[in-house]
C-alpha positions as CSV (number, residue, x, y, z in Angstrom):
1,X,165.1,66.9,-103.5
2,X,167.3,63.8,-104.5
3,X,169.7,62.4,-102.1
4,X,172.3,63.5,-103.5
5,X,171.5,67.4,-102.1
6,X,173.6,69.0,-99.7
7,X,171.5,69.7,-96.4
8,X,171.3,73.2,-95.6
9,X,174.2,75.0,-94.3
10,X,174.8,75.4,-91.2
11,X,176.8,77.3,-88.3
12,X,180.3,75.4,-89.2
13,X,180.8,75.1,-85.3
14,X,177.8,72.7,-84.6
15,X,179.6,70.2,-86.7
16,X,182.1,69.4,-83.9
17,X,179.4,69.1,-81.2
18,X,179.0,66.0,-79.8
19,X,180.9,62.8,-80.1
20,X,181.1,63.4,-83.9
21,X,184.9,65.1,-84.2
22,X,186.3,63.6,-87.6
23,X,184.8,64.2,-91.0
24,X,185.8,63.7,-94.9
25,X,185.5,65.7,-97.4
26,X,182.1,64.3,-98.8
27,X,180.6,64.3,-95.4
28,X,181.0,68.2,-95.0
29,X,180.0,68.7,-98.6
30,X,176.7,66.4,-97.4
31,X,176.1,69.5,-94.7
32,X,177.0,72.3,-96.6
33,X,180.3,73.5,-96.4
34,X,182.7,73.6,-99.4
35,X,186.2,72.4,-100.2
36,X,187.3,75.7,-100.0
37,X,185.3,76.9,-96.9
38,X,187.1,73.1,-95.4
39,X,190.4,74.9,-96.7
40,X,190.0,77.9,-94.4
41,X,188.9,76.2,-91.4
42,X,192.4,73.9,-91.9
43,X,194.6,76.7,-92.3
44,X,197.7,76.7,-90.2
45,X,196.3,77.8,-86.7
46,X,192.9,77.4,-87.6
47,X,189.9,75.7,-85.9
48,X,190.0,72.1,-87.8
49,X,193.1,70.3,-89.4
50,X,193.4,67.8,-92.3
51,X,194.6,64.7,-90.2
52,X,194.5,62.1,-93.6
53,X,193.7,62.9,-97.0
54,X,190.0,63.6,-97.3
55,X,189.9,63.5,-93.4
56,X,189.4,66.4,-91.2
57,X,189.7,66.5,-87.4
58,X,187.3,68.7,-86.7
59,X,189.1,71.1,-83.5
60,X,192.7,71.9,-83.7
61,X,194.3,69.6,-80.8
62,X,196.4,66.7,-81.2
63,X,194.0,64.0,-82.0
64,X,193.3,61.0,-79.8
65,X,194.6,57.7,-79.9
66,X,191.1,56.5,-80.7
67,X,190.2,59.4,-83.7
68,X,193.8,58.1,-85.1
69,X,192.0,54.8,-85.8
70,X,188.5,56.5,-86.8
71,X,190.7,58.6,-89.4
72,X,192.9,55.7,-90.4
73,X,189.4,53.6,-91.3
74,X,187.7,56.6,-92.7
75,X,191.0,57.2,-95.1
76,X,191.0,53.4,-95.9
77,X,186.9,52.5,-95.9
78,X,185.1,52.1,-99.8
79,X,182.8,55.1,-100.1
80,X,178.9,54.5,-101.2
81,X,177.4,55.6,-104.3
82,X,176.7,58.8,-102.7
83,X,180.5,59.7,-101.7
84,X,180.0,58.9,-98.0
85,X,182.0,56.0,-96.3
86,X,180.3,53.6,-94.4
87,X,180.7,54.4,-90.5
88,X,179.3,52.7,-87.3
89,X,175.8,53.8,-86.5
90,X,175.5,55.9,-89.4
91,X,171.5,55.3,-90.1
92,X,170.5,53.1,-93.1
93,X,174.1,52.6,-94.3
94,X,174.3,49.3,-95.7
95,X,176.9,47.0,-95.5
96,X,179.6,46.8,-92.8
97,X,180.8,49.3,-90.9
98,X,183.9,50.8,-92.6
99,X,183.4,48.7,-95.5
100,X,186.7,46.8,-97.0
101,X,189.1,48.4,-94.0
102,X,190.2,46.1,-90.9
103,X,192.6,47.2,-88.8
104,X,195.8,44.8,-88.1
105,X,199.2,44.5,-87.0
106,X,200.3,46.3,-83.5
107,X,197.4,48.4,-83.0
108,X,194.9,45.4,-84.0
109,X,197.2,43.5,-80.8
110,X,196.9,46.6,-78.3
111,X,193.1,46.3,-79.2
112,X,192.7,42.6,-78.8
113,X,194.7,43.3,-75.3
114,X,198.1,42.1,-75.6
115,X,200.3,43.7,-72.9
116,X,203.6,42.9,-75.4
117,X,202.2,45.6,-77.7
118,X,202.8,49.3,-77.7
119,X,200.7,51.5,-76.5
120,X,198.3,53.1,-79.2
121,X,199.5,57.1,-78.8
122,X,203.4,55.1,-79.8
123,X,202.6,53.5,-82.8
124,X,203.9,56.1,-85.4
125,X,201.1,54.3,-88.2
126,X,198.1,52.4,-87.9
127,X,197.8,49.0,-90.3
128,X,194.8,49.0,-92.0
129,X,193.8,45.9,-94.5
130,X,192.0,46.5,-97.6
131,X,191.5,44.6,-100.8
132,X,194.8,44.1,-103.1
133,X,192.8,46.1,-105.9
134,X,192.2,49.9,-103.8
135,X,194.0,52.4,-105.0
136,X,194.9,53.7,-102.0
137,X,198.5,54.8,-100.5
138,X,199.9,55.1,-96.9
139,X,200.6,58.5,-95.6
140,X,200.5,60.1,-92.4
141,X,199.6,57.6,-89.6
142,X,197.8,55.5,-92.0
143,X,200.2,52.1,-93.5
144,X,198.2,50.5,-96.0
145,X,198.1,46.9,-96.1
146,X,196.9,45.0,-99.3
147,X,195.4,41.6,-99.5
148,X,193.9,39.4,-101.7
149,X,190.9,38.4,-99.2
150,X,190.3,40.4,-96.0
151,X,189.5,38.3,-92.6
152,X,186.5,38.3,-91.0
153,X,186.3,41.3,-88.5
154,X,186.4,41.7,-85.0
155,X,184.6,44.4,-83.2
156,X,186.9,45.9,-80.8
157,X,185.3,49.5,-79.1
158,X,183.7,50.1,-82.7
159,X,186.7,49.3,-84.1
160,X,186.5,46.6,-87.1
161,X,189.5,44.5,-86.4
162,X,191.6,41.3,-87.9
163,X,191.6,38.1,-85.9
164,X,194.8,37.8,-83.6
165,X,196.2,35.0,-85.6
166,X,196.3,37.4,-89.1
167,X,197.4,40.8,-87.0
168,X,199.9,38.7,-85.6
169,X,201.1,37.7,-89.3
170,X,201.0,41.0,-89.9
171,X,202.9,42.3,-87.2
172,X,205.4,40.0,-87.5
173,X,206.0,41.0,-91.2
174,X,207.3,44.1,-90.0
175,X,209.5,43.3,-86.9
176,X,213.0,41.9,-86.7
177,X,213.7,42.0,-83.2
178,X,213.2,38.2,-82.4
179,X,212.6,38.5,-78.6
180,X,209.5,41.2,-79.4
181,X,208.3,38.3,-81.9
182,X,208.8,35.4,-79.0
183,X,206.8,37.1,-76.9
184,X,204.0,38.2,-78.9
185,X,203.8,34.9,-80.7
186,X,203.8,33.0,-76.9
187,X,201.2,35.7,-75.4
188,X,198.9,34.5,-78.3
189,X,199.0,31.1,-76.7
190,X,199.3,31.5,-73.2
191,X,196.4,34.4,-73.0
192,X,194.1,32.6,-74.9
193,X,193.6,34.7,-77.9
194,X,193.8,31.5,-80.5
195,X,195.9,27.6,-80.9
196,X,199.5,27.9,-82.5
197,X,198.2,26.3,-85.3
198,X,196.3,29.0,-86.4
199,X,199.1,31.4,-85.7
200,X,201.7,29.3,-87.6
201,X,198.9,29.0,-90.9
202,X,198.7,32.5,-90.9
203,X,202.8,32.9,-90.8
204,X,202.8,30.2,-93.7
205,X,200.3,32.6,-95.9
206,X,202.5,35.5,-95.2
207,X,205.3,33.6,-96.4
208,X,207.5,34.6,-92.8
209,X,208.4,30.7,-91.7
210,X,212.0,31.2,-94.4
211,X,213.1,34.0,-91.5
212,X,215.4,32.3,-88.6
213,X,213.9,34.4,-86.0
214,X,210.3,33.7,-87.1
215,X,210.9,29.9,-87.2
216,X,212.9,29.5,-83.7
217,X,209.9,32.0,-82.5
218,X,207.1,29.6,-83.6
219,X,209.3,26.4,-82.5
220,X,208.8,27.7,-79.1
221,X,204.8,28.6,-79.5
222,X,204.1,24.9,-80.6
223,X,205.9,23.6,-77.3
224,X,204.2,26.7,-75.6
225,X,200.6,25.2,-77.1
226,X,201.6,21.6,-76.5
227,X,202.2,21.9,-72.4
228,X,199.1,23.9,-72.5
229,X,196.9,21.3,-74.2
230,X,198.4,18.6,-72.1
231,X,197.4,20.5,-69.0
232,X,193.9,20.7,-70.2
233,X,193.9,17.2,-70.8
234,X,194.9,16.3,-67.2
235,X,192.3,18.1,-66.0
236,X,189.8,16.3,-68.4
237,X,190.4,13.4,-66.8
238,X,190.5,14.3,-63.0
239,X,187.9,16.8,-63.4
240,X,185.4,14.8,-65.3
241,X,186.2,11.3,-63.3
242,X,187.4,9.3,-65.6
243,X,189.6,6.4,-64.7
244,X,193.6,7.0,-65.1
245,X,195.2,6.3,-68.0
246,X,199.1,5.7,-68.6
247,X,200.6,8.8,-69.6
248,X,203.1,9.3,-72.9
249,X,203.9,5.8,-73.4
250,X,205.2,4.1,-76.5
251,X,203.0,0.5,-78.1
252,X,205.1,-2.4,-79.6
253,X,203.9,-5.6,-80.5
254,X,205.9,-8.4,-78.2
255,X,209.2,-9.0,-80.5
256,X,207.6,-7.0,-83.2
257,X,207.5,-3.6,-84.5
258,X,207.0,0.1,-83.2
259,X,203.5,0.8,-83.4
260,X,203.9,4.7,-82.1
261,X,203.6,7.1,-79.2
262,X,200.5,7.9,-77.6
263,X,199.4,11.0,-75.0
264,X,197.6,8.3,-73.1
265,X,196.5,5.1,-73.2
266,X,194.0,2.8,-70.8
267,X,195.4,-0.5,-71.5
268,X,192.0,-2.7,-69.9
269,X,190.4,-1.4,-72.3
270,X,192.4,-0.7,-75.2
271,X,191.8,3.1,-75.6
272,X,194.5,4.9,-76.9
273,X,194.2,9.2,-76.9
274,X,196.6,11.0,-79.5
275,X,196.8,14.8,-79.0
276,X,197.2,16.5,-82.4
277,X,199.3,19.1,-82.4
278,X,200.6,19.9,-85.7
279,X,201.9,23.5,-86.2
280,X,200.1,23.4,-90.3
281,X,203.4,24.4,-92.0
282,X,204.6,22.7,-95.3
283,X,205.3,18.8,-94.1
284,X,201.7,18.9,-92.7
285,X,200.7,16.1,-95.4
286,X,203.4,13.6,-94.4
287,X,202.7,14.3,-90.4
288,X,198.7,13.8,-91.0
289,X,199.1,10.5,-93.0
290,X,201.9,9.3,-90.4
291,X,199.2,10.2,-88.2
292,X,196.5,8.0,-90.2
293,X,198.9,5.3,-90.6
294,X,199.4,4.7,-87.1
295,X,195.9,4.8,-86.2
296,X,194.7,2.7,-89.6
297,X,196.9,0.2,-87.8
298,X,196.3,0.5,-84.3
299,X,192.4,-0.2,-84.7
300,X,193.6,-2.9,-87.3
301,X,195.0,-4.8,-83.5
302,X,191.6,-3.9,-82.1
303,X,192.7,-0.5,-80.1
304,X,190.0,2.7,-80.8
305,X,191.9,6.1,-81.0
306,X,190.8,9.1,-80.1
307,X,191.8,12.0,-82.4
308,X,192.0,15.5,-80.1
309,X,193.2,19.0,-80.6
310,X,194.3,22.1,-78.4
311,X,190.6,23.7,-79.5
312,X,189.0,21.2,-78.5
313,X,190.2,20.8,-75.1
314,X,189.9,24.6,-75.0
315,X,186.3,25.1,-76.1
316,X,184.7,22.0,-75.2
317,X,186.3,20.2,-72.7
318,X,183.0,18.3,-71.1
319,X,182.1,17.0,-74.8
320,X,185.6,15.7,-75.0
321,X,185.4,13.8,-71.8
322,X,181.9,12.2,-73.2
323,X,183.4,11.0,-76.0
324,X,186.1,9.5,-74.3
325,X,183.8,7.7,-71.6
326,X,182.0,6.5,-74.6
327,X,185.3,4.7,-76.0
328,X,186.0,3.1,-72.5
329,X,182.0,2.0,-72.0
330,X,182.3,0.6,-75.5
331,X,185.2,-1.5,-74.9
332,X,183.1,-4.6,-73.3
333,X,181.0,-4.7,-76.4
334,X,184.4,-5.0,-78.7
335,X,186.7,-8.7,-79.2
336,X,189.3,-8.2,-77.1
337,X,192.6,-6.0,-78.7
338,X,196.2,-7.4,-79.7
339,X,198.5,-7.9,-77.0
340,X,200.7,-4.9,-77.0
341,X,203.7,-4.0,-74.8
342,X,203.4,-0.6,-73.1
343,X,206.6,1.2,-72.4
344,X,207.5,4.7,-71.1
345,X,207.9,7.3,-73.7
């Protein structure tokens, strides 16, 4: 017997036993039952229903907000060489689950936990990513989404899922009401799902950062990640004892020239922190070699810089704290820094 061979029929009611409710078309042909005996089980009032193309719901019920997703991913997932797609725990089935289908947009949120998305019985379709190339189309509850490189995936309750910064993109792409995109884009931040940075990339891939109500949302994410990362970095410094700095001040040589703001500075021994905050959209290039100028020239007067971001205060707070302790300890073994004039930012 090759693989290929249908296993022996059986009783068509065993087949929705158990936690196994949805099926395609090739998986019923795998145990035995025909396209046209499928047709006659989906007939108006019957026992099953056709919930996607391909994709039977296997008793005649509304389906459930999670079988919605399990059809969506079974419409949308590349089938093997034998006709099956790839599913969770499906024995020996190589590759990932649901291979080349991610969910995204407002269900991928819901999933992730946002409490600014809908509900998943509300949504009237399901985004699913798949490669630009598929030939697939969206129907029913399924909205195809095409792209030239799908994320990395996120198990979610079995459920392969895009990264919050790309489902937000794709969200995004599809609402206009501004105060919905605020909100989202802020809970991002605030809940701790990812930095605005890597929000505002993905927006910049989608091309989204040309719509007013995009841009004023994201305005108000990088000021929303910026107080956050400044909170973290008091805390670095009372939690982890190090001595006070002076807080958002401005360096000027005496009688000379603006040398730039810094987050904080410990003038005894000529530390300077800068927190980097750049959002990544388009005049990136000129901020980061503003940001190399100023710190090409600061060390030039003897003054180290340390260089931070929002993920690192986020995901290794203790390490940053080291590495600034290390600057300080150093400073006795340095010559002595420029004279500056520190004034309140």
């Amino acid at each position: 017997m090759t693989h290929n061979t249908p296993l022996s029929p059986r009783p068509l009611h065993h087949l929705a036993d158990g936690r196994r409710r949805l099926m395609t078309a090739a998986q019923l042909r795998a145990h035995g039952v025909s396209a046209a005996e499928a047709n006659e089980q989906c007939r108006p009032g019957g026992p099953w229903q056709q919930l996607l193309p391909n994709v039977v719901l296997l008793h005649p019920g509304p389906p459930t907000s999670d079988e919605r997703l399990h059809a969506v991913l079974l419409y949308a997932a590349r089938e093997r060489a034998a006709g099956v797609p790839v599913q969770p725990g499906a024995e020996g089935s190589p590759g990932p689950a649901y291979a080349e289908a991610v969910i995204t947009g407002l269900a991928a949120l819901t999933l992730h936990g946002f409490s600014g998305a809908p509900p998943l019985p509300s949504l009237d379709a399901i985004d699913v990513l798949v490669p630009r190339m598929r030939r697939l189309r969206s129907t029913g509850c399924a909205r195809i989404v095409r792209t030239a490189a799908l994320p990395a995936a996120e198990q979610v309750t079995g459920v392969p899922v895009a990264p919050v910064a790309r489902a937000l993109a794709d969200a995004v792409a599809g609402l206009a009401d501004a105060g919905v995109v605020r909100r989202l884009l802020t809970e991002a931040v605030r809940g701790g799902h990812c930095e605005p940075a890597a929000v505002v990339r993905e927006l910049n891939r989608a091309r989204l950062l040309n719509r007013p109500h995009v841009v004023d949302a994201v305005d108000s994410l990088v000021a929303e990640g910026r107080a956050i990362a400044e909170q973290r970095l008091y805390r670095m410094v009372r939690e982890h004892g190090l001595p006070d700095p002076v807080w958002n001040v401005d360096l000027r040589l005496p009688g000379g020239p603006h040398l730039g703001g810094l987050d904080a500075y410990w003038p005894e021994q000529a530390v300077a922190l800068e927190l980097d905050t750049r959002a990544h959209r388009q005049e990136d290039d000129a901020l980061w070699s503003e940001y190399a100028r100023k710190r090409e020239h600061l060390e030039r007067l003897g003054i180290t810089v340390v260089h931070v971001t929002p993920r690192k205060l986020r995901e290794s707070l203790e390490h940053q704290a080291a590495v600034v302790r290390t600057a300080l300890m150093a400073a006795g073994d340095r010559e002595p820094a420029a004279y500056v004039v520190v004034l309140p930012r």
